[in-house]
Each structure stands twice: as C-alpha cells, then as structure tokens.
C-alpha positions as CSV (number, residue, x, y, z in Angstrom):
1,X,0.0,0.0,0.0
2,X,1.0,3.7,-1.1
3,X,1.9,5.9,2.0
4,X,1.2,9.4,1.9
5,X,4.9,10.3,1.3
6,X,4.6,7.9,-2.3
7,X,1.3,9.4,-3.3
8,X,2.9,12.8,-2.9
9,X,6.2,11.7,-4.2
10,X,4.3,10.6,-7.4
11,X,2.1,14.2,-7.7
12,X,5.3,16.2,-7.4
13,X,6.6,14.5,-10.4
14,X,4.2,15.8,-12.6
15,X,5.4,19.2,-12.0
16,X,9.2,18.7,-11.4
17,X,11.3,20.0,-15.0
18,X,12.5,16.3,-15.7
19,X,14.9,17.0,-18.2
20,X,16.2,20.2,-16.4
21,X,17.0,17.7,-13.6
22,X,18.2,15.2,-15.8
23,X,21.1,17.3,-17.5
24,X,22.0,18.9,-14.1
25,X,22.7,15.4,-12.8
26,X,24.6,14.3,-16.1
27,X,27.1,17.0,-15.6
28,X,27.1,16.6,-12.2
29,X,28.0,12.5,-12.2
30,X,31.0,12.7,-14.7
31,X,32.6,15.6,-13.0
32,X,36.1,14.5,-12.7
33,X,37.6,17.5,-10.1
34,X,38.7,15.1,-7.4
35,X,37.3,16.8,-4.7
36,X,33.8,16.8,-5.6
37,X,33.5,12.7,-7.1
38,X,34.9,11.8,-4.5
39,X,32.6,13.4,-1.9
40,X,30.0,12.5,-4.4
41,X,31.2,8.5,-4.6
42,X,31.8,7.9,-0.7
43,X,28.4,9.6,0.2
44,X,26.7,7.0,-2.6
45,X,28.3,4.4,-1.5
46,X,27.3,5.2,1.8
47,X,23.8,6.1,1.6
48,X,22.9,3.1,-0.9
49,X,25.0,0.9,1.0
50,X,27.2,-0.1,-2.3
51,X,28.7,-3.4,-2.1
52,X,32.3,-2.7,-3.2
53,X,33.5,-6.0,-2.7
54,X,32.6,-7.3,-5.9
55,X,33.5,-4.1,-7.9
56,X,36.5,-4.1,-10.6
57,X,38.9,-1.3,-8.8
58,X,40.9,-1.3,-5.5
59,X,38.7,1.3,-4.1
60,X,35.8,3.4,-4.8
61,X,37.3,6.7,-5.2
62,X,39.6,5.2,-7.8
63,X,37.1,5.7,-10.1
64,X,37.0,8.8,-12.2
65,X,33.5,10.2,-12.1
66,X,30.5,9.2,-9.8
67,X,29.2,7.6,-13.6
68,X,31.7,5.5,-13.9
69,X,31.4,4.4,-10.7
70,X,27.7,4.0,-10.7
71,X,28.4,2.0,-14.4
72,X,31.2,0.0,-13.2
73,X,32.4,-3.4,-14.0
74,X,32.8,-6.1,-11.6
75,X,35.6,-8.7,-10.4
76,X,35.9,-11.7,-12.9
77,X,33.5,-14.6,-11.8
78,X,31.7,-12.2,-9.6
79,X,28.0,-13.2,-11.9
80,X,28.8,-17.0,-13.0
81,X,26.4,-17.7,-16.0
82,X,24.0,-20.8,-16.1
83,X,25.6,-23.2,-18.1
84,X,22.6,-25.0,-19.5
85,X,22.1,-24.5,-23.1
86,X,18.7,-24.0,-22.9
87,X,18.2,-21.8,-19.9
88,X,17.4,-18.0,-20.1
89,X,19.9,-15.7,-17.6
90,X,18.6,-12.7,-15.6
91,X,19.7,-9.8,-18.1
92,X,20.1,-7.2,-14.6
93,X,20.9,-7.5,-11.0
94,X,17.3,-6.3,-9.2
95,X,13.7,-6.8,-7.8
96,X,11.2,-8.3,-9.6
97,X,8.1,-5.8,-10.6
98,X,6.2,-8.3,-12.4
99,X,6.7,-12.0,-14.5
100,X,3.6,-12.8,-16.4
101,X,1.9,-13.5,-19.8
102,X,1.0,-11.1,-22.3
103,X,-2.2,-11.1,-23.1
104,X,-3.8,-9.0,-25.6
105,X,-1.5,-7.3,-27.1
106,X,-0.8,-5.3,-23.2
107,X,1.4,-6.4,-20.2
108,X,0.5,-6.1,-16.9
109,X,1.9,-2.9,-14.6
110,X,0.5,-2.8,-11.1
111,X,-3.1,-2.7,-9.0
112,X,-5.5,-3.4,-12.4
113,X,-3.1,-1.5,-15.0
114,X,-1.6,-2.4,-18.2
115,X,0.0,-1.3,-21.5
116,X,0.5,-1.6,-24.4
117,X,3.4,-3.7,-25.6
118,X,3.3,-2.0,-28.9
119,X,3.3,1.6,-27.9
120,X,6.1,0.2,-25.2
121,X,8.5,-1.3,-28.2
122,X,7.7,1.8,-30.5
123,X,6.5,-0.5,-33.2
124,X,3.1,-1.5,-34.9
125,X,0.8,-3.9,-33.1
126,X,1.3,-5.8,-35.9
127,X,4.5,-6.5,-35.1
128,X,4.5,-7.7,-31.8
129,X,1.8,-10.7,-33.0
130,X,4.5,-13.7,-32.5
131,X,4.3,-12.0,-28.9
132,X,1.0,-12.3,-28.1
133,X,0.7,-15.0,-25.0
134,X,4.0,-14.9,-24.6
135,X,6.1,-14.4,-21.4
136,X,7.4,-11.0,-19.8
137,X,9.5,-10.1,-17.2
138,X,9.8,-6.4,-15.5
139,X,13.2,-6.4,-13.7
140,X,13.8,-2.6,-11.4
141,X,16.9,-1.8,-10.7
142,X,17.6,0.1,-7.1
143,X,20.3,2.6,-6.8
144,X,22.6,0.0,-5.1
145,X,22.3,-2.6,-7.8
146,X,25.1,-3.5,-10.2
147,X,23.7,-1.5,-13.6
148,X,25.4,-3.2,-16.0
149,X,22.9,-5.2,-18.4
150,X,23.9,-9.0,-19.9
151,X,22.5,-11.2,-22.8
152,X,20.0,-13.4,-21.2
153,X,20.5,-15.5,-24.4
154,X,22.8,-16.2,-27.6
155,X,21.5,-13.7,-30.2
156,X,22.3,-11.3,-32.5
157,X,20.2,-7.7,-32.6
158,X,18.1,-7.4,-35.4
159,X,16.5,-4.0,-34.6
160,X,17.0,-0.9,-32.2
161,X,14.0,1.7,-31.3
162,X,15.3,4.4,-29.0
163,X,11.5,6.5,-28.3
164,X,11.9,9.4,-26.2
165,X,9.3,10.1,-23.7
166,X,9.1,11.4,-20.0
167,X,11.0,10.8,-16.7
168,X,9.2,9.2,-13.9
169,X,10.3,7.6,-11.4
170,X,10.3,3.8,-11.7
171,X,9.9,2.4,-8.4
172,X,7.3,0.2,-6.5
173,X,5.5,3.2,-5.7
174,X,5.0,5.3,-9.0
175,X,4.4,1.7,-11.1
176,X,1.7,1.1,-9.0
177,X,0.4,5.1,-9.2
178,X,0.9,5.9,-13.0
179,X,-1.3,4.6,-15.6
180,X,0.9,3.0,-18.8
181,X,4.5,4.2,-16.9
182,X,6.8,1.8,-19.1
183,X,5.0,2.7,-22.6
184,X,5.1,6.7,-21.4
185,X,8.8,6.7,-20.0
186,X,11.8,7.6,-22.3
187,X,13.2,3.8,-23.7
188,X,15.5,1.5,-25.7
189,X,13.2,-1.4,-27.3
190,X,16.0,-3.7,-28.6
191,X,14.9,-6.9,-30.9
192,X,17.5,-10.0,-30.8
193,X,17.3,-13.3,-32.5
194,X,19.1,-16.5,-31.6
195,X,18.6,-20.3,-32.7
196,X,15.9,-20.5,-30.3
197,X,13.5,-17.2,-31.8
198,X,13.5,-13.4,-31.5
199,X,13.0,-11.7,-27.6
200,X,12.8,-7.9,-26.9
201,X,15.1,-6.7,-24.2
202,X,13.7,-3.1,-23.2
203,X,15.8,-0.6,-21.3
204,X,13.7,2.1,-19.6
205,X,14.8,5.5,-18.5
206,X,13.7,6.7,-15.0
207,X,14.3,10.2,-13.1
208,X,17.8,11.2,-13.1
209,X,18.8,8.8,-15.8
210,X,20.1,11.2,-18.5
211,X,20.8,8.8,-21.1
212,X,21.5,5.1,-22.0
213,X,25.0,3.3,-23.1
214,X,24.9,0.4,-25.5
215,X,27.9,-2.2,-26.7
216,X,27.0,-0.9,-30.1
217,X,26.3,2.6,-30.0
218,X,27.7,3.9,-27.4
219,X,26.2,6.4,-25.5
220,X,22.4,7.2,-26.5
221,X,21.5,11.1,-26.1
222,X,17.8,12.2,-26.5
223,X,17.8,15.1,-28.5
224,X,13.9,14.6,-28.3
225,X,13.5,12.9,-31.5
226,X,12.6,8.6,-32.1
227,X,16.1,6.8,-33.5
228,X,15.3,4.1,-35.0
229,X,18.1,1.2,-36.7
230,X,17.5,-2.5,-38.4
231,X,20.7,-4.2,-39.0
232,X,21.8,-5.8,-41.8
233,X,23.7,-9.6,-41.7
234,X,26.8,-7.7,-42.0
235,X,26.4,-5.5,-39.1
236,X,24.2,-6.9,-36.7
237,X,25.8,-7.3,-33.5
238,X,26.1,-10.7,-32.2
239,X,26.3,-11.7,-28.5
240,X,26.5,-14.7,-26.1
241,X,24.4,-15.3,-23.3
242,X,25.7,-13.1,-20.5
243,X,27.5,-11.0,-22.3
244,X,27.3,-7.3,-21.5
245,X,25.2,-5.4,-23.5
246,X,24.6,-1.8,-22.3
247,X,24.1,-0.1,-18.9
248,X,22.1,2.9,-17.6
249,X,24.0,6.6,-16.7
250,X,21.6,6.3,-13.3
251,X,18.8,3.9,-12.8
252,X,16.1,2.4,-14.0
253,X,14.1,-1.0,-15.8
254,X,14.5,-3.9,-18.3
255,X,12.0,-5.4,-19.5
256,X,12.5,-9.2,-21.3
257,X,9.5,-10.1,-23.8
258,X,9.6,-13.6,-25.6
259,X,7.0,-15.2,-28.0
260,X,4.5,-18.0,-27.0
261,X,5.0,-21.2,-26.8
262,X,9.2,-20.3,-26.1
263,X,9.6,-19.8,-22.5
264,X,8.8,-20.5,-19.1
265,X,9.7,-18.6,-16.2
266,X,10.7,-20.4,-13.0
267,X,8.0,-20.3,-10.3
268,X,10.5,-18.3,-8.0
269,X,10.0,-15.3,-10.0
270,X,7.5,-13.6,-8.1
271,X,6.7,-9.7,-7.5
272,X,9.5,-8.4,-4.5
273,X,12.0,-11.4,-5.5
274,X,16.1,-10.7,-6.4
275,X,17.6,-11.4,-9.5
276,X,21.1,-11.2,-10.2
277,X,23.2,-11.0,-13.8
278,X,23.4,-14.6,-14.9
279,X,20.8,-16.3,-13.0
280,X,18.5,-18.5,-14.4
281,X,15.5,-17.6,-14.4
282,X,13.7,-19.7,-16.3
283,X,14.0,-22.6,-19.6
284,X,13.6,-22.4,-23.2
C-alpha cells in the first residue's frame, strides 16, 4: 500500500522539470575534479549501502567520475552464467516488478493496470503478434544494484527503437500510481534473435537517468526525437548469453519479452523477489 509520502512523491513529479533535472545530474555525475566525485562517490556508496566487494577497482574513489562508478564493472567470476544451453539468464541485477503473460497485445503494470506492448516497443501492433501469449519479465533496478545489463541469451540484434518520452520515477510506488508508466517513459526497445527465436530486451529511463549506453552505440543522447536502426547480416551485433550489452547513466528498468509457446519462467520469479546477472530464471 502507497503511503502518503509515495502518493505525494508521485504528484510532485508531474510538475518537477525532468529533463532540467536530468542534464544537471549528467554533468554533475561525470565531473572529474577530485574533490567533488569523491565526496560524491563515498556519500553514494554510503547512503545506498554499495557493495564494493565485488566491484573491478581497488577502491571506490579510484574511479574517475561518480558515472563511472555507478556504471562499473565487476571482479571476474563475480556473476557466474547458467551453463545449461537451454536456460534464459537474468539480463540485470534487481527486484522483480512483475513476470507474467502477455495477453492481448498489453502487459500487466500494477493494481489493475496495463499497456501496451506495442506503444512500449515503439512499433506496430502488428508487429508484436508472435508475442501475443507470450512471457514478460519487469526487472527494477535500485540505486545500489550493479547496472550493468547482460545477454539473457545467444542472439544477434536485429533491430533498435530508442522513443523518447518522459522521466518518472520507476519504483514500487509510482508503477503502482501511474497509468501506462513503461510505454510513457523515455526507452530503448531492442529486438535480438538466436537459434531458439526473437525476444525484446527493453531498457527504460527513470528520473535522473540522462541517457543510455549500448555495446554498439555507445552512448544514446535524446535530443527529443525517435532513433530508429535494423541491422543488416553484416552488421548486426552478435552476443552470447551473458554477455554485457549496455548499462544505464543512473537507474532504472529492463524489461524481457519472448513469443509464445518459447519460454517458461521459473516459479520463484514472483513480485519483490532478487535477480542477479546470470541467473537463471527460467527454460527455453
């Protein structure tokens, strides 16, 4: 149940100058005058409660930008990958929002509300047929989560829609206040294929998160308008299952979407459960 603190949490965001925000706090993370990350790092690291065991540098502050820290990689072996040919790996370290079945053409949010998986992947509804009964998977990722985001499968990306759109908050509280928040929110709708079918793997922006990095592209700016890429044979980008794929420059979601009839989710994966990078999660 909403508090009064998340009901007004989720009214002030209406009002509050997302993208103003946004920029300020892209500047702001990959500042690289040592005085400020570093204040900026420790009091993350202590207000999230950062687990810097597992992280890829000998301290914190040896990183050179609260981004890079927030964005870093981890110790090898810290996520070991299910082995089994056949099984699908959490893509993200975080909580489980929802695991269900599409139905209709929508996937379920929160408390009665859905959306549409079309409008959510920027593409016709046409399109997103195969998907229709299939499985999805909403995976949020805290502030203290590792952000880095992995191949759940083998597969080679067929297609990229970047749709810009606003910045809410993602968490427990404003999914379960804000009509259609996934489909609405700024996003990455990627489309891979593999020996087994196609799945959509869905990065969506949050408050704060001022843009998206990919293995292939880089960094992904929103200058406001849709960027939309099919790849050809030649240049499709090909990846393995937990292989790293992109990450967020602060917060936010991944959605996974497979076809019917192509996957099923293991029973564990219910709403408030843990994920981590590399953990199966369920069986082709």
């Amino acid at each position: 149940m909403n508090t009064i603190f998340d009901r007004l949490f989720v009214v002030v965001q209406y009002f509050l100058p997302a993208r103003l925000v946004g920029s300020f706090i892209h500047r702001l993370a990959r500042s690289r005058r040592t005085w400020l990350k570093n204040t900026l790092i420790r009091s993350f690291t202590y207000l999230f409660a950062i687990n810097i065991t597992e992280m890829d540098a000998a301290q914190a502050i040896d990183y050179p930008s609260l981004n890079t820290f927030f964005t870093r990689a981890l110790k090898p072996g810290a996520r070991p990958i299910d082995p089994e040919p056949l099984s699908i790996c959490s893509p993200a370290d975080g909580t489980v929002q929802q695991a269900g079945q599409v139905a209709a053409g929508s996937i379920f949010q929160a408390k009665g509300m859905s959306f549409s998986a079309a409008r959510l992947l920027g593409t016709e509804p046409a399109d997103i047929k195969p998907f229709d009964d299939g499985k999805f998977l909403t995976i949020y990722l805290a502030p203290h989560n590792y952000h880095r985001i992995h191949a759940p499968l083998d597969g080679t990306l067929q297609r990229m829609n970047f749709i810009p759109g606003a910045r809410f908050s993602v968490n427990r509280a404003t999914a379960n206040s804000i009509p259609g928040l996934f489909a609405r929110n700024e996003r990455l709708a990627c489309l891979f294929n593999g020996k087994h079918g196609p799945y959509w793997l869905v990065f969506v922006g949050a408050m704060n998160v001022a843009s998206i990095s990919t293995a292939w592209a880089g960094e992904i700016v929103s200058n406001g308008e849709p960027l939309r890429e099919v790849f050809s044979a030649d240049t499709a980008p090909a990846f393995n299952k937990g292989d790293y794929i992109g990450h967020f420059n602060l917060g936010s979601t991944i959605i996974v979407i497979f076809p019917k009839d192509t996957a099923t989710w293991d029973p564990s994966l219910q709403p408030l459960s843990t994920v981590t990078v590399g953990r199966r999660i369920g069986l082709l």
